[in-house]
C-alpha positions as CSV (number, residue, x, y, z in Angstrom):
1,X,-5.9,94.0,19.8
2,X,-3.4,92.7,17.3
3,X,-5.1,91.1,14.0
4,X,-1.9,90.5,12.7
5,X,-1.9,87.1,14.8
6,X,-5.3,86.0,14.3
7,X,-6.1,83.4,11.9
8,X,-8.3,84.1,8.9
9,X,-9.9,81.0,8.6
10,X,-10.8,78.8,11.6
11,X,-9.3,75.4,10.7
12,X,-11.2,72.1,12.0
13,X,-9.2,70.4,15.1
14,X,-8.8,67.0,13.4
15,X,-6.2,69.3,11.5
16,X,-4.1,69.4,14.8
17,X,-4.0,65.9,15.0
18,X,-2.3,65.8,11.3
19,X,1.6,64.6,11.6
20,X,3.9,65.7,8.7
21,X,4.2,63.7,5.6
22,X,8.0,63.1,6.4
23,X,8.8,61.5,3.1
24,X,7.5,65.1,1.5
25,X,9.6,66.8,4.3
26,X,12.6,64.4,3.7
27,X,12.3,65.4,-0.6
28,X,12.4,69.0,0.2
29,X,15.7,68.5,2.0
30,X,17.0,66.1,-1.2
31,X,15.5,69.1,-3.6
32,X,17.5,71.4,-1.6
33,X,20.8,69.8,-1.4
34,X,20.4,69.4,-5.1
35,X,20.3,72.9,-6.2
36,X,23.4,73.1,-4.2
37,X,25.0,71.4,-6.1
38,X,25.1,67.6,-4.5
39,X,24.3,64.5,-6.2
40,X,21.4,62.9,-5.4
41,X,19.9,59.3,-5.3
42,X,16.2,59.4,-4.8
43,X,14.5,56.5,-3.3
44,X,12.1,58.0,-1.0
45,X,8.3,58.5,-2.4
46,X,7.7,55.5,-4.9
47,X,7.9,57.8,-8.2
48,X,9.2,56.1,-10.8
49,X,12.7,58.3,-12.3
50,X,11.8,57.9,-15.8
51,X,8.2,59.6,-17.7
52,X,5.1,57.7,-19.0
53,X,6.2,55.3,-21.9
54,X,6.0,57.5,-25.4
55,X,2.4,56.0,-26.6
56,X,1.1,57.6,-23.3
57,X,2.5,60.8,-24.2
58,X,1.5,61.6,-27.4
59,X,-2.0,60.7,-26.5
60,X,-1.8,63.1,-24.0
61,X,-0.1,65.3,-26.5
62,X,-2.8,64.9,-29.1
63,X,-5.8,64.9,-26.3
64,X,-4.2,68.6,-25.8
65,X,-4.4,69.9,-29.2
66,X,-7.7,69.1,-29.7
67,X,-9.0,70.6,-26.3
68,X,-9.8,68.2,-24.4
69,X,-8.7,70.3,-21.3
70,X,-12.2,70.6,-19.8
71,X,-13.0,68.2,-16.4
72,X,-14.3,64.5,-16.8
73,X,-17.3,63.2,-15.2
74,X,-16.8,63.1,-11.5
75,X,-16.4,59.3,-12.2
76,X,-14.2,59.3,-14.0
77,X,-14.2,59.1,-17.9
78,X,-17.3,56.7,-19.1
79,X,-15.2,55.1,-21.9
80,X,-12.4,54.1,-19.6
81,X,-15.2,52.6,-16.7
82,X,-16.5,50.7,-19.7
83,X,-12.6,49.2,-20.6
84,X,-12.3,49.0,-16.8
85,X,-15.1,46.8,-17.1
86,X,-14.2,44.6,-20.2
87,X,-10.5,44.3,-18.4
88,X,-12.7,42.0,-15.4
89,X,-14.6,40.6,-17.7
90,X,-12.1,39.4,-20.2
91,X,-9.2,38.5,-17.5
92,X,-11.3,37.8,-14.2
93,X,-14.4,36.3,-15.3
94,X,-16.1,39.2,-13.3
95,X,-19.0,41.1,-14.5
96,X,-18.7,44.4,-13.4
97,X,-20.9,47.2,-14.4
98,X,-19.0,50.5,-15.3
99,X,-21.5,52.7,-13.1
100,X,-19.3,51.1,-10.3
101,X,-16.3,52.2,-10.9
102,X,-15.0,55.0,-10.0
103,X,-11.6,56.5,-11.6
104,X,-9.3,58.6,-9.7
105,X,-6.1,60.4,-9.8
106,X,-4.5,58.5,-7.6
107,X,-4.9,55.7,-5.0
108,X,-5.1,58.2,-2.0
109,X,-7.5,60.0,-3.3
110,X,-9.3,56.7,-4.0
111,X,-8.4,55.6,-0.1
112,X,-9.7,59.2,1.0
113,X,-13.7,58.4,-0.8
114,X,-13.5,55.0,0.5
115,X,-12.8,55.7,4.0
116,X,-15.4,58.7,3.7
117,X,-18.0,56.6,2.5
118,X,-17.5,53.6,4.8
119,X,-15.8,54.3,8.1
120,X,-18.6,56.5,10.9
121,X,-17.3,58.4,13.6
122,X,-16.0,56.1,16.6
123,X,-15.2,52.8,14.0
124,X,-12.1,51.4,14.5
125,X,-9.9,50.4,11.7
126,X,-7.4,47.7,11.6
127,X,-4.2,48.7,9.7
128,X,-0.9,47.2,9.7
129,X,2.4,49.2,11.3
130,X,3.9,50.5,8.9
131,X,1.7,51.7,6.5
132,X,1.3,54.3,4.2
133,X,1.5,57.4,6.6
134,X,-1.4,59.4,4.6
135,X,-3.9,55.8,5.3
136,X,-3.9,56.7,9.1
137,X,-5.1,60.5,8.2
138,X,-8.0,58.7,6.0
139,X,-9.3,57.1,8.9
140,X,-8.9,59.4,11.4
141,X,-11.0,62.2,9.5
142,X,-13.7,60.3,11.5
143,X,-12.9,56.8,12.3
144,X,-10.2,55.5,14.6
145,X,-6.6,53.9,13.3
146,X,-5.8,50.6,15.4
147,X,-2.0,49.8,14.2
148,X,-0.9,46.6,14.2
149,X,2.6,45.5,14.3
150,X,4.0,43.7,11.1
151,X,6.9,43.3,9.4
152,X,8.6,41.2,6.4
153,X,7.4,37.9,7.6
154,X,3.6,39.3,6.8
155,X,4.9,40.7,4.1
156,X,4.0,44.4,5.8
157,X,-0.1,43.4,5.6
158,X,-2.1,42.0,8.5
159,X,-2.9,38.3,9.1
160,X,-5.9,36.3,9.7
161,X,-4.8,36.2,13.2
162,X,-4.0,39.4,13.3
163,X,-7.9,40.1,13.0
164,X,-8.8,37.9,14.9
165,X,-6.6,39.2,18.0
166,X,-8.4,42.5,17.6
């Protein structure tokens, strides 16, 4: 028997179903050429080609030296729900109470709870085509992805009558 050619974990099949993340694959390529030597324009993931603004740094600088290295509350830091909160207030009018809000490090990870929380096995999902490529994974974990055609005249998002068609 060889053992050499059996996996040690047993992935989930939904895995199978998981396409490439062709922008990444497209960077490594870019990253590749450039320690070769070749000059580079980037303009492929949406990352910004300059750092956080200097305030932002030194905070995070400062947070450092005094140790705050430790994990936040799962929510997210209660002092920035609570400005999250006065934000809607002060500029929306909204009361919002900062026990709803959730922080997270980004918005896929955001997209990933949301779609975990609200989409059962067997919904269907409306999403426009194209879309960010890592939304369809979000759904498909249970749920199931309905693309929708739409372009620059939609401005990429779907349509009242796009719903309403489907």
């Amino acid at each position: 028997m060889n053992r050499a050619a059996e996996p040690l974990v047993r992935l989930a099949s939904r895995v199978d179903a998981i396409e490439p993340f062709y922008v990444m694959e497209l960077m490594k390529q870019a990253q590749a050429l450039e320690r070769a030597g070749r000059d580079i324009i980037h303009m492929s993931i949406g990352e910004p080609d300059f750092t956080a603004p200097e305030p932002v740094t030194r905070a995070a600088a400062d947070a450092l030296k005094r140790g705050v290295t430790q994990y936040t509350n799962a929510l997210g830091i209660h002092a920035l729900r609570e400005a999250i909160a006065r934000h809607y207030r002060d500029v929306f009018g909204l009361a919002v109470d900062p026990e709803r809000i959730v922080v997270t490090a980004g918005a896929s990870a955001a997209l990933l709870l949301a779609c975990m929380a609200l989409v059962d096995n067997g919904d269907e999902v409306l999403m426009p085509d194209p879309c960010y490529p890592c939304n369809r994974h979000f759904v498909s974990a249970d749920g199931k992805q309905v693309l929708i055609a739409s372009g620059p005249a939609e401005r990429f998002q779907l349509t009242v009558g796009h719903v309403e068609e489907n």
